[in-house]
C-alpha positions as CSV (number, residue, x, y, z in Angstrom):
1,X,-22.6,13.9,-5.3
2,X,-22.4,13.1,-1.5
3,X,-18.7,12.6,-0.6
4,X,-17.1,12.3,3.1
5,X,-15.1,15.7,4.2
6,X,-12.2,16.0,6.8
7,X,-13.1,19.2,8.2
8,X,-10.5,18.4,10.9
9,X,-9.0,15.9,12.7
10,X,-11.1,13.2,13.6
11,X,-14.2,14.9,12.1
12,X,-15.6,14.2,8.9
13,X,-19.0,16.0,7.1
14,X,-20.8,14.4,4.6
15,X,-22.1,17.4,2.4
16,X,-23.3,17.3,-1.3
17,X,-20.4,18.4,-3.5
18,X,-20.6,18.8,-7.3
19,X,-19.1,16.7,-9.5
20,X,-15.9,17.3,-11.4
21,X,-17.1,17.2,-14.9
22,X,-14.8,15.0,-17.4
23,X,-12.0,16.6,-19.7
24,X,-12.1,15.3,-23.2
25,X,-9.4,12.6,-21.6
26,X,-11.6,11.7,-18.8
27,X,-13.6,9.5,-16.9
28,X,-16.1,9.8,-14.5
29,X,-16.9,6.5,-12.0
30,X,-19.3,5.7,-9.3
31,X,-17.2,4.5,-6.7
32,X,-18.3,0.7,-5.9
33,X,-15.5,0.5,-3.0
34,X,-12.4,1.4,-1.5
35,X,-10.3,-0.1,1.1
36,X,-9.3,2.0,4.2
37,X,-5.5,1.9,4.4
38,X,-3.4,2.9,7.2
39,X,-2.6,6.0,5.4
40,X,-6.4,7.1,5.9
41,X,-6.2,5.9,9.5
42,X,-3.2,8.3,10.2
43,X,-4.8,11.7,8.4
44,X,-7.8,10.8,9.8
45,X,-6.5,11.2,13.4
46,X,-4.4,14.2,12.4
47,X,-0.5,12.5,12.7
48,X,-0.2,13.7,9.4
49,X,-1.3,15.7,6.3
50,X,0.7,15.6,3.2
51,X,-1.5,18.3,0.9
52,X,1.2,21.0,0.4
53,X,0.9,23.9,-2.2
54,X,3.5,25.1,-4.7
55,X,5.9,26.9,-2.1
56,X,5.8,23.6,0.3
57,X,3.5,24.7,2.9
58,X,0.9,22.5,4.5
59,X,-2.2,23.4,3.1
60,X,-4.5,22.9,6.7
61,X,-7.9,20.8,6.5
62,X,-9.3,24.3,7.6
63,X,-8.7,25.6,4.5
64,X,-9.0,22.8,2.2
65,X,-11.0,19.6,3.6
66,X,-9.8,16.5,2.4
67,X,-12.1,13.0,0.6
68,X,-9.5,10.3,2.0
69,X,-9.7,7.2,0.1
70,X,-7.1,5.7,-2.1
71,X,-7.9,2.3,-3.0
72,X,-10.6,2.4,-5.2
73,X,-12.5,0.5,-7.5
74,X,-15.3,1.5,-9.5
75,X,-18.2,1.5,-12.4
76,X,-17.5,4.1,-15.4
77,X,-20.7,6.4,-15.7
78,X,-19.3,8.4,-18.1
79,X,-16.6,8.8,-20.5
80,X,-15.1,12.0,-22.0
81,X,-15.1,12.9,-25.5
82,X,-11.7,11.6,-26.6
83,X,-12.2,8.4,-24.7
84,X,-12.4,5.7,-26.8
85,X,-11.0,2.0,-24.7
86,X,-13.2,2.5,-21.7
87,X,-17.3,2.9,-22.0
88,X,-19.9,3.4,-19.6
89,X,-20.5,0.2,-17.0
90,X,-16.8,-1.1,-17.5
91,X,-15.7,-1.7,-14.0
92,X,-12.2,-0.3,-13.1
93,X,-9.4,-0.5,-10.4
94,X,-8.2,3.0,-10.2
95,X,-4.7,4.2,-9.9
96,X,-4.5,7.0,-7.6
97,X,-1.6,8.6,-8.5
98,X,-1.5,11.6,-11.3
99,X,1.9,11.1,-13.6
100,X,3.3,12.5,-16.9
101,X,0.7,10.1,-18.6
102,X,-1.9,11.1,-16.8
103,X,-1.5,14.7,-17.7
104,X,-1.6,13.8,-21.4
105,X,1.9,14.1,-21.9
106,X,3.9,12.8,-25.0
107,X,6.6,10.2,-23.8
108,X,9.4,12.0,-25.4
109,X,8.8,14.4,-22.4
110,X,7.7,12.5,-19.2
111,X,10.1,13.4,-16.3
112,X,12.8,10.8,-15.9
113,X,10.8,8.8,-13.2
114,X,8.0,7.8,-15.4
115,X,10.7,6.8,-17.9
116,X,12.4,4.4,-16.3
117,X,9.4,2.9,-14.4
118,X,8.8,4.9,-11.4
119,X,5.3,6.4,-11.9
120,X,4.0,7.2,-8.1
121,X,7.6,9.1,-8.0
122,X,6.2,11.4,-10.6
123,X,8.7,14.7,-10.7
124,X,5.2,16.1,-10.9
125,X,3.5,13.6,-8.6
126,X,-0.5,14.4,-7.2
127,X,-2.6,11.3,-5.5
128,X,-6.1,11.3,-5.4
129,X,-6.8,10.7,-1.5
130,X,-3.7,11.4,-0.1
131,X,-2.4,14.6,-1.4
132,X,-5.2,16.5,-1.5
133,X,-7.2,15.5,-4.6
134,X,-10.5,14.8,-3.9
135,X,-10.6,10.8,-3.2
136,X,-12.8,7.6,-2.9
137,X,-14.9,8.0,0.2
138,X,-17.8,9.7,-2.1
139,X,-20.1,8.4,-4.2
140,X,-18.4,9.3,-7.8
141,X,-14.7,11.1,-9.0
142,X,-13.3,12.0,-12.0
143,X,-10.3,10.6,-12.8
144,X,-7.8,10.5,-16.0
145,X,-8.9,7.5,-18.2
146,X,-5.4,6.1,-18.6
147,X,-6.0,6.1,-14.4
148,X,-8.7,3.8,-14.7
149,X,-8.1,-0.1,-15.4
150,X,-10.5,-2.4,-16.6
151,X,-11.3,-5.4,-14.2
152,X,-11.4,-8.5,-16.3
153,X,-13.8,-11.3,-15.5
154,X,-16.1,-11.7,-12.2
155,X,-13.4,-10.1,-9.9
156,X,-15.6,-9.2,-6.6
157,X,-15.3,-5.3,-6.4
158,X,-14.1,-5.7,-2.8
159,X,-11.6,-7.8,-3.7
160,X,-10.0,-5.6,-6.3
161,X,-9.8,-3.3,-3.6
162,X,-6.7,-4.5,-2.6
163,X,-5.0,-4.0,-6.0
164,X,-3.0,-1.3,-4.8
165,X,-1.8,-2.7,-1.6
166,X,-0.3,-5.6,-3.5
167,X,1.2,-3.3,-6.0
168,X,2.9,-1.6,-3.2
169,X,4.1,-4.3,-1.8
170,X,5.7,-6.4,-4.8
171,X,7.4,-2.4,-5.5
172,X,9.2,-2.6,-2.4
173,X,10.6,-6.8,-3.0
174,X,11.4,-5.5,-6.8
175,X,13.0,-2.1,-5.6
176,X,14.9,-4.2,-3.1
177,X,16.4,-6.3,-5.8
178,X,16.7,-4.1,-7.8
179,X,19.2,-2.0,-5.6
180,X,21.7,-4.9,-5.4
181,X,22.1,-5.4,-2.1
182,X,24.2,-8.6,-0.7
183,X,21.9,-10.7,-0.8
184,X,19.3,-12.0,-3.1
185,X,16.7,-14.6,-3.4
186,X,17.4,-17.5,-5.3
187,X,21.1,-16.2,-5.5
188,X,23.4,-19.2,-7.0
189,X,25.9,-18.0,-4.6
190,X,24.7,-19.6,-1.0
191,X,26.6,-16.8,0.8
192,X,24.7,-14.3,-1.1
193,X,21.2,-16.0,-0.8
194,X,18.3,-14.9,1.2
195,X,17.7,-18.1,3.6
196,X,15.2,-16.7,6.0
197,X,13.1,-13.3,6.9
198,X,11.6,-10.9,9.4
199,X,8.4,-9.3,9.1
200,X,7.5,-7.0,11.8
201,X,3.4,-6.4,11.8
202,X,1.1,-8.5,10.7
203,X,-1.8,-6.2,9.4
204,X,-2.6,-6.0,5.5
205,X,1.1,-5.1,4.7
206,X,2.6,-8.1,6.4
207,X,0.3,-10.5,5.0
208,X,0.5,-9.6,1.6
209,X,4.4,-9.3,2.2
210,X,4.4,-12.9,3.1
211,X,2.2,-14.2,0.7
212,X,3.9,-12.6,-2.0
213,X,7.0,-13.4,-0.9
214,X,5.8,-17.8,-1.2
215,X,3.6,-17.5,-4.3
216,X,5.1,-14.9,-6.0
217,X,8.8,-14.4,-5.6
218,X,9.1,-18.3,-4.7
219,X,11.0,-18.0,-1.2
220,X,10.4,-21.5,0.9
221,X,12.6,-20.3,3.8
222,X,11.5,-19.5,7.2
223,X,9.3,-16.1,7.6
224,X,9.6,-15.2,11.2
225,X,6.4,-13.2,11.8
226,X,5.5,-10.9,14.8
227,X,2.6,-8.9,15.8
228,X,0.8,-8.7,19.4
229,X,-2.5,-9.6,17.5
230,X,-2.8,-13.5,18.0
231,X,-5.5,-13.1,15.0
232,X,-3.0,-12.1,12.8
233,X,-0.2,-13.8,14.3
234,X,-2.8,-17.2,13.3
235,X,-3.9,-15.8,9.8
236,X,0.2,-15.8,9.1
237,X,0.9,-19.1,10.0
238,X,-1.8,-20.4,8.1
239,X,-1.7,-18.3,4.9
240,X,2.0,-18.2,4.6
241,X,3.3,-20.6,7.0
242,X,5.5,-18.0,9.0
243,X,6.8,-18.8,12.3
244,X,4.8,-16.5,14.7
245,X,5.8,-14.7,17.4
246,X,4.4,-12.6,19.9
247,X,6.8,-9.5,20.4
248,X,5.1,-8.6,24.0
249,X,7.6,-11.5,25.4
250,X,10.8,-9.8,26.0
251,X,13.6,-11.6,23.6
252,X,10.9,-14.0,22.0
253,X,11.6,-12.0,18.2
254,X,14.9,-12.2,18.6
255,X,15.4,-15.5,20.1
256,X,13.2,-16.9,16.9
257,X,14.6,-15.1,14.7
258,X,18.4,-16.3,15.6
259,X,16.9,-19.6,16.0
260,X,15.0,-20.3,12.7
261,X,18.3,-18.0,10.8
262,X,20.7,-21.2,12.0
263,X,22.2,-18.2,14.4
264,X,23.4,-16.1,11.3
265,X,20.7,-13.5,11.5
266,X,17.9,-12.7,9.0
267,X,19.3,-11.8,5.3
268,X,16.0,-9.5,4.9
269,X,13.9,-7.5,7.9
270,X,10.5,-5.9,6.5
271,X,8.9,-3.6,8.9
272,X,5.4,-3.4,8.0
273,X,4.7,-1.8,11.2
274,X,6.0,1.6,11.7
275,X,6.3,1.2,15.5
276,X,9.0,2.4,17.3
277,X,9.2,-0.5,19.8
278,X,10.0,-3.0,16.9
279,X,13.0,-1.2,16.0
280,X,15.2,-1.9,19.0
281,X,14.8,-5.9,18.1
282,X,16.1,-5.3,14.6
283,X,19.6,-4.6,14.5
284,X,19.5,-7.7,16.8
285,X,18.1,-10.1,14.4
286,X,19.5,-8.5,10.6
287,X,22.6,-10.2,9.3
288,X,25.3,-8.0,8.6
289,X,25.5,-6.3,5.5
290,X,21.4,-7.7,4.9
291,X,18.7,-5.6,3.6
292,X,16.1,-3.8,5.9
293,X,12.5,-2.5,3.6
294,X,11.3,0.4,5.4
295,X,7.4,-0.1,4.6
296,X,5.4,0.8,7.7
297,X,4.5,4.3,8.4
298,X,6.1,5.5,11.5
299,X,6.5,9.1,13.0
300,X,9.5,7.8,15.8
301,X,11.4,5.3,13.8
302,X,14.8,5.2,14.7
303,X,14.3,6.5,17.9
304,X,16.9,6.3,20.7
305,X,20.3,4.7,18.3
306,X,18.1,2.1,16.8
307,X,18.7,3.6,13.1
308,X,22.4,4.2,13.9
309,X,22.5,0.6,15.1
310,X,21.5,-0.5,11.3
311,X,23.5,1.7,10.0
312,X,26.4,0.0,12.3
313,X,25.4,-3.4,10.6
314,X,26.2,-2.0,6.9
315,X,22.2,-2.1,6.4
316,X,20.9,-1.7,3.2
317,X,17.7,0.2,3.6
318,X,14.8,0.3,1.0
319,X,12.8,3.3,1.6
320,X,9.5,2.8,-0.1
321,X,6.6,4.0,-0.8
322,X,3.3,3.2,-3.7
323,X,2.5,1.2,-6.3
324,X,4.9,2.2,-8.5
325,X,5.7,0.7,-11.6
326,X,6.3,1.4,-15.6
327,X,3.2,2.3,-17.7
328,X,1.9,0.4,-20.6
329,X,2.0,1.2,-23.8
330,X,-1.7,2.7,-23.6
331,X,-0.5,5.2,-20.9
332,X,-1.8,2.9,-18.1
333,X,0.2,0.9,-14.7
334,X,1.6,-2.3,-15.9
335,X,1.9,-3.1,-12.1
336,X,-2.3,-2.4,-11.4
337,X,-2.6,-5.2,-14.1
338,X,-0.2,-7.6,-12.7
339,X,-1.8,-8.0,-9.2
340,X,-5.6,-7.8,-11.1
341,X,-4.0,-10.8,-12.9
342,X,-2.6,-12.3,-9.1
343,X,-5.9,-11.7,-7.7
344,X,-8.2,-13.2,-10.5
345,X,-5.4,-16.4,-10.4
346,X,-5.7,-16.9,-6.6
347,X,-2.2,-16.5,-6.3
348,X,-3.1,-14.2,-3.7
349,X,-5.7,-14.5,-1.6
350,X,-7.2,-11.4,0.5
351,X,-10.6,-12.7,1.1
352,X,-9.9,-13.5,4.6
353,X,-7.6,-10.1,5.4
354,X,-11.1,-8.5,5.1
355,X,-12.9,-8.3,8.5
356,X,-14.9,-4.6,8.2
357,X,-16.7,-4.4,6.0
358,X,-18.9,-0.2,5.9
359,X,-22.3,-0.1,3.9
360,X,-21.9,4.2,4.0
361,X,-20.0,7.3,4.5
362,X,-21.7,7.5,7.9
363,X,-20.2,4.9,8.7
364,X,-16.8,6.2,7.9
365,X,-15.9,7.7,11.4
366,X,-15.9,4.4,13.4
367,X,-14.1,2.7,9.9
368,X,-11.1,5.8,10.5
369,X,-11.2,6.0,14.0
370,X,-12.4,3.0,16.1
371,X,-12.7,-0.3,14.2
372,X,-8.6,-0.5,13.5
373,X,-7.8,-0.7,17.2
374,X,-10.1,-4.0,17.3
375,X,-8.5,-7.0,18.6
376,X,-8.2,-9.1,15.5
377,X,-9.0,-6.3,13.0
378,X,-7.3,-6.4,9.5
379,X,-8.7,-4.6,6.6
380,X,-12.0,-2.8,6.3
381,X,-13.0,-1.9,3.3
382,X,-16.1,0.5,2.3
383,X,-18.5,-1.0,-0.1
384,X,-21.2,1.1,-1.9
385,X,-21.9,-1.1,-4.9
């Protein structure tokens, strides 16, 4: 097969690799597209590399090149012998992450994090694409079949792309409820009630966070919004209706924020951004005691106080990270299915967050490296089928 190697930072081969044939509880796809994530972006240009071997040391693209690509959707080619609810042309969203379910484990076993609904915090957690598993940017991969979920209906394969986005996003809004901070949404208690929000960056994250948070968890409050992109700034105010600011205006965030929070301060922050500069505005702008969702990647957060001066507020913080989510009772993501089911509804729309689209791994270089730092760039996604 022809896949896309990072032989080093910045530099990817395409060579001809074999294929990994299928286990009895396998499956082999032809990858028909994968959306490039941020995550790609950032071990592409060498800020990071999280393949590490059994003693904890970085295993260096050097000695083991990397197939990025982590949001994939595919075509089954071929199923292994004990196979038997997945056949050959079913297309498939593919869960990325290797659990005690997909290692074939009974359930009386599984580590306690796939017992109580945290899969992609696996005691024994690999990812395909991140972690040093071979990953989408290729043109087939053998996954576990309880990875692979069926697509249902007419779904467009780039589309179903974003499956895994959204899945990481509604983790961190349940994890954040589900840790019991002061505030809530849709508490009966109006002191205890979420009445308006931050989200800081406004690339795929942030959109999905404020769609999600309208359609999905319900919230009609103000969603103050800020990224220096006035594309996305635009594609927030008209897909979620968020008050959008442009953070390059000293004060603006902050003024809006205290504004459009009535002067108490924002119950919840979201920083879909990682940037270091966003993080002096937010102790500024969360209400005492509110909840902070650490979401965005970034190497220098907290930087210069700002992390003490959350901590000073009584912050909650959600630190989060994948799609995680319990596993049906065949062994595969309950949460994949859910935003399959959000996508095929329209209940969230991601049509318009795609604005790259790649036609081949040669193309991959300027998809990793180039095209993100557009003005007005969102999401690409590669699509082969």
């Amino acid at each position: 097969m022809k896949a896309a190697l990072l032989v080093e930072a910045k530099h990817l081969e395409i060579r001809e690799i074999p294929v990994a044939p299928p286990g009895p509880r396998d499956v082999v796809i032809d990858v028909a597209a994968v959306g490039i994530c941020g995550s790609d972006v950032h071990l592409y240009a060498g800020h990071v590399n999280w393949h590490v071997d059994a003693s904890g040391r970085t295993v260096p693209l050097s000695e083991s090149p990397q197939i990025l690509g982590h949001e994939i959707v595919g075509t089954i080619r071929e199923v292994g012998s004990a196979v038997t609810d997945l056949a050959p042309g079913d297309r498939v969203v593919v869960d990325q992450g290797i659990n005690c379910s997909s290692r074939g484990r009974d359930r009386a076993v599984w580590c306690e994090y796939c017992r109580t609904g945290f899969s992609h915090h696996c005691a024994d957690y690999v990812e395909h694409g991140i972690t040093g598993l071979p990953g989408g940017f290729a043109d087939r991969l053998t996954i576990p079949a309880v990875n692979a979920v069926r697509i249902e209906g007419d779904l467009p394969f780039e589309v179903a792309a974003m499956t895994e986005p959204i899945g990481c996003v509604l983790h961190s809004l349940r994890l954040m409820a589900s840790l019991g901070g002061r505030h809530a949404f849709g508490a009966d208690d109006p002191d205890r009630r979420v009445r308006s929000v931050a989200i800081a960056g406004l690339g795929p994250s942030g959109q999905l966070f404020g769609q999600a948070l309208r359609t999905i968890v319900g919230f009609d409050g103000p969603i103050v919004a800020s990224d220096p992109d006035a594309a996305k700034r635009a594609a927030a105010a008209r897909d979620f209706d968020a008050v959008v600011v442009d953070p390059r205006t000293p004060g603006a965030v902050v003024e809006a924020a205290d504004q459009h929070s009535g002067g108490r301060g924002v119950e919840v922050l979201i920083d879909a951004c990682g940037a270091p500069a966003a993080w002096h505005d937010f102790a500024r702008m969360l209400r005492k005691q509110g909840t902070a969702i650490l979401y965005g990647f970034g190497r220098e957060r907290g930087s210069g106080g700002t992390l003490d001066a959350l901590q000073w507020r009584g912050a909650t913080l959600v630190a989060t990270s994948g799609a995680s989510g319990p596993i049906d009772d065949d062994g595969r993501p309950a949460l994949y299915r859910e935003c399959l089911g959000h996508l095929a509804s329209g209940r969230i729309r991601v049509e318009n967050l795609v604005t790259h689209r790649y036609g081949r791994l040669e193309e991959l270089d300027r998809a990793l490296g180039h095209d993100p730092s557009d003005a007005g760039y969102l999401k690409g996604v590669l699509v082969l089928g």
